[in-house]
TORDO-848829 format. One record per residue (C-alpha): x, y, z; residue in one letter. Coordinates in steps of 0.5 Angstrom, whole numbers. Layout:
X X; Y Y; Z Z; residu a
...
% end
This chain:
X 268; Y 200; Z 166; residu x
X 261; Y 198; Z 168; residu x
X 256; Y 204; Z 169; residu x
X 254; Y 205; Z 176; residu x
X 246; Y 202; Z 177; residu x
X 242; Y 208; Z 179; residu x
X 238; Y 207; Z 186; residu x
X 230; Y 208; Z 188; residu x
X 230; Y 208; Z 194; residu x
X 224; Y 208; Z 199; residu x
X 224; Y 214; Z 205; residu x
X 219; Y 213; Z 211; residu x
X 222; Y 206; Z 214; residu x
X 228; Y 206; Z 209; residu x
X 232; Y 212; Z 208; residu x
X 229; Y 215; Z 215; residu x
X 226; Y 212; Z 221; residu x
X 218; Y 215; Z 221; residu x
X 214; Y 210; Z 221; residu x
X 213; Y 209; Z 229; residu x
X 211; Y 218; Z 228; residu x
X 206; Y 217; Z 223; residu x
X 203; Y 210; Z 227; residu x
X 203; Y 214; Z 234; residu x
X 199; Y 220; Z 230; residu x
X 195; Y 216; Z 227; residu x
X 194; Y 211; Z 233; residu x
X 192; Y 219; Z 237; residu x
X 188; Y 222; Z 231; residu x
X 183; Y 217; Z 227; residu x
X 179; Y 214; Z 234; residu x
X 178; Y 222; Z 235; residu x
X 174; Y 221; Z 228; residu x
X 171; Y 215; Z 230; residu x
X 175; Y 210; Z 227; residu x
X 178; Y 205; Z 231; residu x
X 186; Y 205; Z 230; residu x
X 192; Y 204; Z 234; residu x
X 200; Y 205; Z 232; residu x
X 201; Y 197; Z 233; residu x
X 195; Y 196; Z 228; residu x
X 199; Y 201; Z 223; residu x
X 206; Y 197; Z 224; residu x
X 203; Y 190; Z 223; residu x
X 198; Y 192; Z 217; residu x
X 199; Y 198; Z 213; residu x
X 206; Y 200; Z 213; residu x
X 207; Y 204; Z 207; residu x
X 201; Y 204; Z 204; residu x
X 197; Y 210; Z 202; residu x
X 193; Y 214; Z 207; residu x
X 187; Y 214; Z 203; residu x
X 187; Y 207; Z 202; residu x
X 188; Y 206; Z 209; residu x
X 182; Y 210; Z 211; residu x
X 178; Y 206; Z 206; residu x
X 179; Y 200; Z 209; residu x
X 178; Y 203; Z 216; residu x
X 171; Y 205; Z 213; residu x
X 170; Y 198; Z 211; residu x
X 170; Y 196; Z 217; residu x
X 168; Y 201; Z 222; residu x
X 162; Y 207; Z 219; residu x
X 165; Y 212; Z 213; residu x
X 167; Y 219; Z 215; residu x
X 162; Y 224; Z 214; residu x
X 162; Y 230; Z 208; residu x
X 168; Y 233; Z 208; residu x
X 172; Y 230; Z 213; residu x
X 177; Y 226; Z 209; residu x
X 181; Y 232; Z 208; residu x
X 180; Y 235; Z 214; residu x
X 183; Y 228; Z 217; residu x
X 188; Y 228; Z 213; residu x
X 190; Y 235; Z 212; residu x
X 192; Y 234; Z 221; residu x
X 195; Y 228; Z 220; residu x
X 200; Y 232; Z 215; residu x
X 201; Y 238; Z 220; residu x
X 202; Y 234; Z 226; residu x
X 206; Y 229; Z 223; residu x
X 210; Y 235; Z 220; residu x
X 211; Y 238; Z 226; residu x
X 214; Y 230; Z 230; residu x
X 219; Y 230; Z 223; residu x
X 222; Y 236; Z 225; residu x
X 223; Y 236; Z 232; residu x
X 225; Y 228; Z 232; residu x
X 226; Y 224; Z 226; residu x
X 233; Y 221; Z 224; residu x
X 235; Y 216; Z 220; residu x
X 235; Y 209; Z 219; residu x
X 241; Y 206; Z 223; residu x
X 246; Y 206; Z 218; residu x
X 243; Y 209; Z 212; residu x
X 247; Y 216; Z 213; residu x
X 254; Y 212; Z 212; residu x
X 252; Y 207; Z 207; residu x
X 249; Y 213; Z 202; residu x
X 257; Y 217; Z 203; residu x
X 259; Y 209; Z 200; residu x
X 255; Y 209; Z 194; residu x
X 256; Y 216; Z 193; residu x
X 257; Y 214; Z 185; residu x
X 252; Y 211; Z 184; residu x
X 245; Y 217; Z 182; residu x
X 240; Y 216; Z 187; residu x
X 233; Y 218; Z 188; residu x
X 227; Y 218; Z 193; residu x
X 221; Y 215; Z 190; residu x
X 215; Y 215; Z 196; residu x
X 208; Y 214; Z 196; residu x
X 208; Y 221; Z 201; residu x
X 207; Y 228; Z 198; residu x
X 213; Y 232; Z 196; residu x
X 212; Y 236; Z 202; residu x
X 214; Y 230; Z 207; residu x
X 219; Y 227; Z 202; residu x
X 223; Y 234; Z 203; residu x
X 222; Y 235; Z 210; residu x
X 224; Y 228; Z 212; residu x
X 231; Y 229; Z 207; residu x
X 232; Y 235; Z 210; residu x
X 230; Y 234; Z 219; residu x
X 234; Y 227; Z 217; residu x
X 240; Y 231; Z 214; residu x
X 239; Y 227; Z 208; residu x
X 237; Y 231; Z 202; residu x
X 244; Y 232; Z 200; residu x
X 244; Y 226; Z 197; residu x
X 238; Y 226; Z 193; residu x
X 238; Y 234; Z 191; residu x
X 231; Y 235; Z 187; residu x
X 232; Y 227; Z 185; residu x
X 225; Y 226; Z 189; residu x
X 218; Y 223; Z 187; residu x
X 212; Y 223; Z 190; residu x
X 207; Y 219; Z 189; residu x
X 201; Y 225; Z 190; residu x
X 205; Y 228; Z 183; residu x
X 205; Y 223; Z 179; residu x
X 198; Y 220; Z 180; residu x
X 200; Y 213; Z 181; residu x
X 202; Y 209; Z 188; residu x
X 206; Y 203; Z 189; residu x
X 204; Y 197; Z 189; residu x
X 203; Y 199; Z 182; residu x
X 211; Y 200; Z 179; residu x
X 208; Y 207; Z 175; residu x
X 212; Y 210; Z 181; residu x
X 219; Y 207; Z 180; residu x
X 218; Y 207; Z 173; residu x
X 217; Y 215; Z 173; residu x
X 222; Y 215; Z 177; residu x
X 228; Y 211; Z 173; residu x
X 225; Y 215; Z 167; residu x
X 226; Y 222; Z 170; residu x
X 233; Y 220; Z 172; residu x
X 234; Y 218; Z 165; residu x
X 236; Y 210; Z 167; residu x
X 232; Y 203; Z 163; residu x
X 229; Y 199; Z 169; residu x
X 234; Y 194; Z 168; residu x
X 239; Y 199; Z 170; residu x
X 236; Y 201; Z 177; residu x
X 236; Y 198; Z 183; residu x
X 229; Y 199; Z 189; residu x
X 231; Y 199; Z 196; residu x
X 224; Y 199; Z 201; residu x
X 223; Y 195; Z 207; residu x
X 216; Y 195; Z 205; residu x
X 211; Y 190; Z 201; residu x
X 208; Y 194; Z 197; residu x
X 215; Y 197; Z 195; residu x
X 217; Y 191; Z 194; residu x
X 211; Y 189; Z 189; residu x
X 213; Y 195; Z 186; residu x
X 219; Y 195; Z 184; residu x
X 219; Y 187; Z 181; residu x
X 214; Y 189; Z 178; residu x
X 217; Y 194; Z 174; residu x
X 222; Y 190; Z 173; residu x
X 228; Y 192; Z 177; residu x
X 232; Y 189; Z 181; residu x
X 231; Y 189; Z 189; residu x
X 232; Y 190; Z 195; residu x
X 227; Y 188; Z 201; residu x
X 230; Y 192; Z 208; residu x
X 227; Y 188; Z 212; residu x
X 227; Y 190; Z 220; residu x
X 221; Y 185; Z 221; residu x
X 226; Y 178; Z 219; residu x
X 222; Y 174; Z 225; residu x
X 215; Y 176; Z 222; residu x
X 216; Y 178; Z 214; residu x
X 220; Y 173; Z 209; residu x
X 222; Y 178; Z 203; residu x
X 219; Y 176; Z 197; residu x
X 221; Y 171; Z 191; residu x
X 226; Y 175; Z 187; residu x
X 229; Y 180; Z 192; residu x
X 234; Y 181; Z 196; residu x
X 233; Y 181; Z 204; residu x
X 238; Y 185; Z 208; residu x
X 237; Y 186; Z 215; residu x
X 240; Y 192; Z 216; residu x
X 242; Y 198; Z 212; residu x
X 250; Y 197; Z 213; residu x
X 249; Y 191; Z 208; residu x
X 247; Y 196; Z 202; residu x
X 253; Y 197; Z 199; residu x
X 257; Y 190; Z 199; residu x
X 249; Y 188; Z 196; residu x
X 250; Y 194; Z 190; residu x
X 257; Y 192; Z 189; residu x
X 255; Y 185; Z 187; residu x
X 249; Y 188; Z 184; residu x
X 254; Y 193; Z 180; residu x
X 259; Y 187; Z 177; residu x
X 259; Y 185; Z 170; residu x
X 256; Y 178; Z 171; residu x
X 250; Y 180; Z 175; residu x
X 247; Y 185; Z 170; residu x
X 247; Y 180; Z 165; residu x
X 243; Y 176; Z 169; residu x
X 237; Y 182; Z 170; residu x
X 230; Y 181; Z 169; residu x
% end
């Protein structure tokens, strides 16, 4: 009998439904610092990417921070976004029912956020029974996808060669990431009509299609074919 593939998942966009939170917060706080920014901006260009990238970029283009004034920034950011988590996050539609049929398989969370929101959105979301203390921040481990170094921790830690792991995220530099590392894919792709997913990984368009996908995934002759 074939061993079930272990499963890295992505959480905000993925496993739960805060990036429009975090897009509205930004889009409130950085104008207010001086950095243009709407929540539409965060949705076309940035989802998934760190926040200290995004600052950078904003900087580039608008006039840097003064001293200091990252991390206070930042620091806010992190509270009010904690705050909208807590009172309204929910997970991305099917996801609670397509984690309940792949309960055999070990999974993890591996995010580009601090353990601290990883934690707060497993638990707002009514998640975090399905991943335990199976969850890696990018903060932690000093390295944030695009880079694979992140999900290549992550099948370390859990004990499973790259080969034998799966990615699930529904942004780019997640994607980029988990082919990098080596592992199979799947883009969850909200955007199908504006994002193609990349070569290499599979699209579904929404999360209701993850078990059929790891099941063909999981079979004999699909993992003789893995990269």
């Amino acid at each position: 009998m074939t061993p079930p593939l272990c499963l890295l998942f992505d959480s905000d966009g993925t496993l739960v439904d805060s990036e429009i939170l975090l897009a509205e917060v930004m889009g409130e706080l950085l104008p207010s610092h001086g950095l243009p920014f709407t929540a539409d901006q965060y949705m076309e260009e940035f989802r998934g990417v760190r926040f200290q990238s995004i600052i950078e970029t904003l900087e580039a283009r608008h006039g840097v921070l003064g001293e200091g004034q990252f991390a206070v920034v930042e620091s806010t950011m992190r509270d009010l976004m904690e705050e909208r988590m807590r009172a309204e996050l929910k997970p991305v539609a099917g996801i609670p029912e397509a984690l309940a049929a792949l309960a055999g398989h070990p999974m993890a969370v591996a995010s580009n956020g601090p353990e601290r929101k990883i934690r707060c959105a497993m638990q707002s979301s009514g998640l975090a029974e399905h991943f335990g203390d199976n969850l890696f921040s990018a903060y932690t481990l000093g390295t944030w996808k695009p880079d694979p170094g992140l999900f290549l921790a992550a099948a370390k830690a859990m004990g499973h060669a790259p080969e034998r792991c799966v990615v699930i995220d529904d942004a780019a530099v997640g994607v980029s990431a988990g082919l990098a590392a080596g592992m199979r894919v799947v883009h969850l792709n909200h955007f199908p009509d504006e994002e193609a997913t990349p070569q290499g990984a599979i699209g579904i368009r929404h999360a209701s299609e993850l078990p059929g996908v790891i099941a063909g995934l999981n079979s004999p002759s699909q993992l003789k074919e893995a990269p």
